[in-house]
C-alpha positions in Angstrom: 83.7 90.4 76.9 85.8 90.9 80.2 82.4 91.9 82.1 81.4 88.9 81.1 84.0 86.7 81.8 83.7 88.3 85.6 79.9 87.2 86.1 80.8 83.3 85.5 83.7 83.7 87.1 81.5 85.0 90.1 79.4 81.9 89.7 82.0 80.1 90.2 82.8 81.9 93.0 79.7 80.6 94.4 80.3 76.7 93.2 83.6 77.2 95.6 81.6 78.6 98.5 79.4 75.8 98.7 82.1 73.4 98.0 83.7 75.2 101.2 80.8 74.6 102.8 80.1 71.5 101.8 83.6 69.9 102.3 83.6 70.6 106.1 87.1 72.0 106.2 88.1 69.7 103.5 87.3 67.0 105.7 84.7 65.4 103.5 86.3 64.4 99.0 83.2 65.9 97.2 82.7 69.0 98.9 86.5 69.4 98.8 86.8 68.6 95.0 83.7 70.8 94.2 85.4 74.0 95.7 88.9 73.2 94.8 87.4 72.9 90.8 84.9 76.2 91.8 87.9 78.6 92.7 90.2 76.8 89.9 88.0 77.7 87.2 86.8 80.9 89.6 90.6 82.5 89.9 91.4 81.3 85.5 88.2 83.5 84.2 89.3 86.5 86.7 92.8 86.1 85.3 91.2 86.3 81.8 89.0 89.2 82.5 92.1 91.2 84.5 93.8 91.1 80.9 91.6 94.5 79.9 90.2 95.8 83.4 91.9 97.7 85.7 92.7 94.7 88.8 91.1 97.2 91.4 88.1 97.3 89.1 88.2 93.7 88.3 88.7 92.2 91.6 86.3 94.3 93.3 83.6 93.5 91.4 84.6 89.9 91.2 84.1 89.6 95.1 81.3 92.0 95.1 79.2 89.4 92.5 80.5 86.4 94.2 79.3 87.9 97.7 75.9 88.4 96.3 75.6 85.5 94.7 76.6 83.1 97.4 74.3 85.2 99.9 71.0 84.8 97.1 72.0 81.0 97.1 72.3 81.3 100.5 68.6 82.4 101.2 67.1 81.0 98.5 68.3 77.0 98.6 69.6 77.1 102.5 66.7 78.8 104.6 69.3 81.8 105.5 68.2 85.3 106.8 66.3 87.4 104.7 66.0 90.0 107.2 66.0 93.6 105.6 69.4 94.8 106.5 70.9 92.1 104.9 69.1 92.9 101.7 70.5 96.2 101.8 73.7 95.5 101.9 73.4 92.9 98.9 71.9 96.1 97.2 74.9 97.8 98.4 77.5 95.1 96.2 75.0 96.0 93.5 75.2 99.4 93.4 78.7 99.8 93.8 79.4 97.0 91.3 77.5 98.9 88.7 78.9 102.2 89.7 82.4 100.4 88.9 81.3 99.6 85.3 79.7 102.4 84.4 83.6 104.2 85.2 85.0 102.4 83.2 83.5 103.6 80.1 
């Protein structure tokens, strides 16, 4: 269940990144509201989740997802790079966020 709880927390993760982005440094009340609800529910379901991981191992993976996330959003709905090297280092997140999972068993 904690695994779980960290991938919607990562989503959320990303609903505060565009809200960041969105909100042009909080100058602008939607964008602002949207990331300030994002991380608020982001930072409660990491909290959850933190109850039975390891916070190295919880955290890590946490930013790890929400990176990769953001950066598929990113390319997919925003018309950013897809170049190859920044592929491989969303594979990177990947691989070391399953590498942290499968240690903890």
């Amino acid at each position: 269940m904690a695994w779980l709880l960290l991938v919607v927390a990562s989503t959320f993760e990303v609903v505060m990144a565009l809200g960041l982005k969105w909100s042009e440094g909080f100058t602008r009340l939607g964008g602002s509201l949207l990331a300030i609800v994002g991380g608020v529910f982001s930072l409660a379901l990491l909290a959850q989740a933190l109850r039975s991981l390891p916070v190295g191992t919880g955290y890590a993976v946490w930013t790890g997802l929400g990176a990769v996330f953001t950066a598929l959003v990113g390319m997919l709905a925003l018309g950013e790079s897809r170049d190859v090297l920044r592929l491989a280092g969303i594979a990177a997140v990947v691989v070391g966020v399953v590498m942290l999972q499968l240690s903890e068993h």
